[in-house]
N, C-alpha and C positions, 0 to 999 in steps of 0.2 A: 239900547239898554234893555236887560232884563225885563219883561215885564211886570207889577207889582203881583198879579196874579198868579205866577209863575214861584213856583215851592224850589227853592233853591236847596241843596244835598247840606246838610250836617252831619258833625263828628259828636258822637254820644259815646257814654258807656253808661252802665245799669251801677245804680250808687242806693245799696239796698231794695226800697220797691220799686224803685223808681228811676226814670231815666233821666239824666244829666247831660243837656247838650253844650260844649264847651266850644264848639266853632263852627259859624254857619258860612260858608261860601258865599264872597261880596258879589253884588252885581256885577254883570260888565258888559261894555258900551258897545259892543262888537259881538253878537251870539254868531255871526254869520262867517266869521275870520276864523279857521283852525287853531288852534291850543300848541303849544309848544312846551319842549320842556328842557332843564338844563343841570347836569350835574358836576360838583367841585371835588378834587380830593381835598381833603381842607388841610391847610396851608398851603396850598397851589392859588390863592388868590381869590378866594371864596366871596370875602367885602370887595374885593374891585369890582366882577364882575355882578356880584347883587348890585351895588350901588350903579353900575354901568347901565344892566338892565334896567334899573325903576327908574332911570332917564330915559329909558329908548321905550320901554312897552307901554307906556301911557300914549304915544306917540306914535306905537303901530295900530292904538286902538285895543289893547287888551286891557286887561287884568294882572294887578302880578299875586302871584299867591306862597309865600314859603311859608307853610305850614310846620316845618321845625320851628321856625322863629316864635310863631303864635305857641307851640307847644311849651316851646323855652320859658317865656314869661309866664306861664302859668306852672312851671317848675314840674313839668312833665319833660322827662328823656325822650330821645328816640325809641328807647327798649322798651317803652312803657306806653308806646302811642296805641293809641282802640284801632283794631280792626276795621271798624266803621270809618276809618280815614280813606281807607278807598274809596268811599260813594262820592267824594267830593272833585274828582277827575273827569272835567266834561272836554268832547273833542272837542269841544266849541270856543274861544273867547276868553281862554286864559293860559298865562303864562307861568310855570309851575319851576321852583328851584328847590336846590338839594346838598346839601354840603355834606356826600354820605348816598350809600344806597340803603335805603331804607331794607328791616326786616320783619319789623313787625306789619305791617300793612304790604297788601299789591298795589301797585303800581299801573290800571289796566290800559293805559296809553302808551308802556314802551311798546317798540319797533310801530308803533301807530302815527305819531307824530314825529314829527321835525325834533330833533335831538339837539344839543350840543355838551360836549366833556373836554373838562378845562383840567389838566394834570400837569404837573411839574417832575424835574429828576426826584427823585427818593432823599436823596441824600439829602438836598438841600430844606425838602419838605421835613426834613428829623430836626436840622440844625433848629429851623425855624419854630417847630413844636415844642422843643425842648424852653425857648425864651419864652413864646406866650403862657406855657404849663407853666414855667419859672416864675415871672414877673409880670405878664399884662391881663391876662383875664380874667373878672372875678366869677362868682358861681350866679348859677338859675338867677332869671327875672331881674338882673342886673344892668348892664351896660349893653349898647344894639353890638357893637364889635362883638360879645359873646354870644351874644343872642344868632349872630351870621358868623361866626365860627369857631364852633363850640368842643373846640379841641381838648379845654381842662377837663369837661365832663369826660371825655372819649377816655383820659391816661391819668387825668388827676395830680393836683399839684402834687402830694406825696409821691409820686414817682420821680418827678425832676428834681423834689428836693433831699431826697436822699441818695443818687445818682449824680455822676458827673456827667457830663455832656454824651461822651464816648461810650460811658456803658448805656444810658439813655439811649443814644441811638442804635447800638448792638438790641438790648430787650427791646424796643420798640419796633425794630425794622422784623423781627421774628416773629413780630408778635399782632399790633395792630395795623403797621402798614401792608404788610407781602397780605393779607388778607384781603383787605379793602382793592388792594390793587389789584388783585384774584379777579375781586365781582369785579371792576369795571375792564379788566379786560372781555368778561363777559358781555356786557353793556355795549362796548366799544362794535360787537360783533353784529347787533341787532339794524335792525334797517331805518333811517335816515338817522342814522347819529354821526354828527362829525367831530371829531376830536381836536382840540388845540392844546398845545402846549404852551405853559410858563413861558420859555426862553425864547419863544417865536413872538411872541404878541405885546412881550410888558417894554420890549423899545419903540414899537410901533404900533399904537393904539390907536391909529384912523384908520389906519390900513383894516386891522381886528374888527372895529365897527364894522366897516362894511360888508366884509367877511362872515360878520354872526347877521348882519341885516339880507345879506345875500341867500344865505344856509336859510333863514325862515323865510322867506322870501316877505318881507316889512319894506314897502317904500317912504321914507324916508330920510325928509330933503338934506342932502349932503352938505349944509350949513349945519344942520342941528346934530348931524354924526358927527362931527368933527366939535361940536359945542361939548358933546355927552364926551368923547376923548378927551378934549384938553380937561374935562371936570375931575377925572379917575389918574391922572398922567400925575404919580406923587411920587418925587424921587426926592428922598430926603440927602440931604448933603456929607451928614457921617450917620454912622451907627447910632442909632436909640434902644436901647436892650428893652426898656420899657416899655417903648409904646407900641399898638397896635400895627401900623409900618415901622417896622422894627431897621430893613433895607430890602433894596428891592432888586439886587444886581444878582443874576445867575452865577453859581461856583463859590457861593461862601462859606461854603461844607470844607472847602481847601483851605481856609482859615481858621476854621472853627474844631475839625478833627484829626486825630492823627494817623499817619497812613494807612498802618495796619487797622484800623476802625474803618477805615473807608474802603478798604479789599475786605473786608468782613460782611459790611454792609450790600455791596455788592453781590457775595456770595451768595447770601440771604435771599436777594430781591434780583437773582440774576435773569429771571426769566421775565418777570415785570417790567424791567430793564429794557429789556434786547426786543419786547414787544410794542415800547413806546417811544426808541429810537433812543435811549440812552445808553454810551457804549459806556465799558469802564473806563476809569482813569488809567492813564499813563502815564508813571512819572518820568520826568528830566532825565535823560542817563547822566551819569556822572561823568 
């Protein structure tokens, strides 16, 4: 543990004469274990793997820290986080998550530590966007689901509710996903980051534990990998447009759009695509 002596890094900004510190860096049990870090595109499963981790990193001996989350409830953005967020990045004894690459702050442990990036196809991350903006998430300092993936702040319910699905995912795919998918192809490039995909991990989620336990190298008795799996493993039986697992099966963009939106879509995000193994659709011939 930390020692009590030991001045741990805070996040401030200057609020007239004066400084305002709004988050001070928890201790943690482990200074001597390397720091890890992990990023979502969100709707790629953002809650499974938070929740996944804060079963495992207690238990490799870290810390977990998502410092959007703490920002969230105190109804600060991403776009509006202090520059002083960076001091709170030690290589030491904690576990750092991301739903987002951040821009207002650096980040000065990429390519420094052990990585992992968690992305899904495009398409089905629009369908998905379009129900949580719709119907499940409400604003700042609300609900943890928002607070871990805070997709209405990103697009805004007024955009899903004045839109249909189809043109939703047309402006959104030109607009705030081929973006984000930009930076993390960049990300993707840097040194120990390993990437996984939605469609590879959400049928087989022991298999994935050990995989992310492997990648940070966490031992971690193979009873409790498999505990922290079966705890994330939610496959609801039909549709819920409302709630937070709304469905969990890859291709539901083939239900949800129509063809010509999803060669659209495509076009948009064709290089995104073809960089993270997602080819296009082919339809059926007649």
């Amino acid at each position: 543990m930390n020692s009590s002596d030991d001045k741990l890094p805070s996040v401030s900004y200057q609020d007239g004469d004066s400084v305002r510190v709004i988050y001070t860096l928890p201790p943690t049990p482990s200074p001597q274990l390397d720091s890890v870090l992990y990023f979502t595109v969100p709707k790629a499963g953002t809650v499974m793997l938070s929740n996944l981790l804060g079963c495992l990193v207690p238990q490799a001996g870290l810390s977990m820290v998502y410092i959007v989350g703490e920002f969230y409830q105190l109804g600060i953005l991403p776009e509006d986080a202090p520059a002083s967020t960076s001091d709170i990045f030690l290589p030491k004894g904690y576990c750092y998550g991301f739903p987002g690459v951040p821009e207002a702050f650096e980040i000065p442990l990429l390519g420094r530590v052990k990585t992992i990036l968690l992305v899904r196809d495009p398409r089905d991350m629009l369908v998905s966007l379009y129900y949580s903006s719709l119907l499940s998430h409400p604003t700042p300092g609300q609900s943890a689901d928002a607070i871990q993936d805070k997709t209405t702040d990103l697009v805004g319910r007024e955009s899903a509710g004045r839109l249909d699905i189809d043109s939703f995912a047309v402006e959104h795919a030109g607009g705030f996903y081929r973006g984000l998918l930009a930076k993390y192809r960049a990300l993707a490039t840097l040194p120990g980051v390993k990437i996984f995909r939605y469609e590879d991990v959400i049928y087989d989620k022991a298999r994935w534990v050990a995989d992310i336990c492997g990648h940070y190298g966490w031992d971690i008795p193979a009873d409790r990998q498999r505990a922290a799996a079966e705890q994330i493993d939610l496959r609801p039986e039909t549709e819920r447009p409302a709630e937070h697992v709304r469905q969990v099966h890859p291709g539901n963009y083939l239900k949800k759009l129509k063809p010509e939106t999803i060669a659209r879509v495509e076009d948009i995000c064709a290089e995104e695509m073809a960089f993270f193994g997602y080819p296009r659709h082919q339809p059926a011939s007649v």
